[in-house]
N, C-alpha and C positions, 0 to 999 in steps of 0.2 A: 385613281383612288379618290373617293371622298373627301374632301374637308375636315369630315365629322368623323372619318376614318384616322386622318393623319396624327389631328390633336389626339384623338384617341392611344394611337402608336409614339406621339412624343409624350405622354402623362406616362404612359406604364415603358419607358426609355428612361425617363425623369428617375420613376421607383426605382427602378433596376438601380438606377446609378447612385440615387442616393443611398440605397439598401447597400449594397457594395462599398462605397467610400466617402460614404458620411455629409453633411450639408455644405463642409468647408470646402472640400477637396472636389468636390461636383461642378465640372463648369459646364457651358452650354455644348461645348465643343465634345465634351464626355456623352450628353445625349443626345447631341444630333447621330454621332458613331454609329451609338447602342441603336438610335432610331431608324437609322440609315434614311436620314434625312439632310437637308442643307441645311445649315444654322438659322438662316432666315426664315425659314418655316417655323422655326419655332418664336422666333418673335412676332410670327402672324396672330400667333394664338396668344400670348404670354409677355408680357412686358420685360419682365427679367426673371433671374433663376428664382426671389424671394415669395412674385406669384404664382409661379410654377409649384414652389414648393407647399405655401400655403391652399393651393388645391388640392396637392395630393393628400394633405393631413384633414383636410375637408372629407377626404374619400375613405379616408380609414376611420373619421368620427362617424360617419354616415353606415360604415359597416358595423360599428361596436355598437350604435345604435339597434342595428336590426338584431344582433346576437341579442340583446338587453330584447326587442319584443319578445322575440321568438323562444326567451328561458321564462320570464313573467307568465303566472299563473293565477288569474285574478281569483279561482277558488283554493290558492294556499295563504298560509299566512306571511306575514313578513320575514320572519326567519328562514322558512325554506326558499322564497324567492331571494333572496339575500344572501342565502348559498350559492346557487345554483345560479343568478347571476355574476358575483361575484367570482367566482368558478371559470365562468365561460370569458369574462373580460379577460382575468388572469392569465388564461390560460391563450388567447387569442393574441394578449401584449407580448409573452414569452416567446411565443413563436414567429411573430410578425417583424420580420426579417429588417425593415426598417427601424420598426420602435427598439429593437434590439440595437442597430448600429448608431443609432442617436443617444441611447442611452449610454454605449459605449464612450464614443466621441466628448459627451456631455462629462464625463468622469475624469476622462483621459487629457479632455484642451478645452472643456468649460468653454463651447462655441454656443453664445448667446441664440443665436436663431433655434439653432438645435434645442437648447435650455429651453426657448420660449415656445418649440412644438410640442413636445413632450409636457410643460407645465398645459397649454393649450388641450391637449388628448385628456390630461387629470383633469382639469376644472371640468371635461363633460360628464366627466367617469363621475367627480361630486357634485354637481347638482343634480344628476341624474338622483342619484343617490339621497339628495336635500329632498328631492320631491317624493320621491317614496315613499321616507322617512315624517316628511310632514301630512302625509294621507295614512301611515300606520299611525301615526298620532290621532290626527281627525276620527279613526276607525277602534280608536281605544286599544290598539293592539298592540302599544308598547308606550311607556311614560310620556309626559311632556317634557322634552329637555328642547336645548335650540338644535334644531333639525341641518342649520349649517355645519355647530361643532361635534354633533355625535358622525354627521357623516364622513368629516374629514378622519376622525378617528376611529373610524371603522375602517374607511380605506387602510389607511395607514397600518391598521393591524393585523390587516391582508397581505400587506404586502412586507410586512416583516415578518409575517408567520408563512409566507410561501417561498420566501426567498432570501431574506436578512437573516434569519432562524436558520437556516441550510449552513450557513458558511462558519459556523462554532460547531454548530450542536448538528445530528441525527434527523433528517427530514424526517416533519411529522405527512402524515399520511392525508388527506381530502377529508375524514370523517374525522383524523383529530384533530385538526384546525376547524371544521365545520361544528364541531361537540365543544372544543373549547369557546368557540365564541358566542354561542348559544348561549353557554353556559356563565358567561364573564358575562356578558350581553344582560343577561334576561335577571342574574342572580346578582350581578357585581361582585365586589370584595367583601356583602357584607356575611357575619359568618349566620351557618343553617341555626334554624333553630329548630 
């Protein structure tokens, strides 16, 4: 087997193990198993579990990235790209077997590393978000405000209207989070006239 084969087979041994039992509880000896490798194979590749680990969040920044090309529509406007990115993140964090067992862990025993992958995945999630937002500015399609604080607070409002919102009240549906924030978004608080 390859080299380029094996790291291969210890990174997605690594996921598996952290996806299953979290950043604390992962040791090398959990993914050499999973890998069905020696242990020192994985130090060929990998200094210790915190590089290992920071690769693998490298790998899931790199794929939220491609989701964010692949939903961008340079002939819509900001608010539907803004959906429909927002959407696909969302819905790519929820499912993503890792960000889900970090997130848990982080709630459950507040494990610093884990803390700092997860805030690590958000700050791409907002300046992705900063940059958009400062070229709907540039393109007049939405106020001047600072393009750092409308973006944190847009995530944010994503993510308590996808899933903070769930855990009181009646989930709202894709169109009424996506019509609500439009509508908050583009109108604010102040009243119609």
């Amino acid at each position: 087997m390859a080299l380029v084969d094996r790291r291969k087979q210890v990174v997605e041994a690594a996921e598996k193990s952290f996806s299953l039992f979290g950043y604390k509880a992962t040791t090398m000896d959990h993914v050499a198993k999973i890998a069905n490798v020696a242990k020192g194979t994985i130090y060929t590749f990998f200094k210790n579990k915190e590089e290992l680990f920071d690769e693998i969040l490298r790998s899931v920044i790199v794929d939220m990235r491609r989701i964010v090309e692949h939903e961008v529509d340079e002939n819509k406007g900001f608010f539907d790209n803004l959906h429909r990115v927002m959407d696909a993140i969302l819905e790519y964090r929820s499912e993503h077997e890792l960000l889900i067992k970090l997130s848990q862990e982080v709630r459950e025993i507040g494990t610093p590393k884990a803390r700092e992958g997860l805030e690590q995945v958000e700050n791409n999630i907002l300046d992705y978000l900063e940059r958009q937002i400062a070229r709907s500015v540039e393109r007049k399609e939405i106020r001047d405000f600072d393009p750092k604080l409308v973006s944190f607070v847009v995530f944010k409002l994503y993510i308590t209207l996808t899933s903070d919102w769930n855990k009181a009240h009646k989930p709202l549906s894709k169109d009424q989070i996506k019509n609500f924030i439009r509508d908050f978004l583009a109108s604010g608080l102040s009243p119609v006239k």
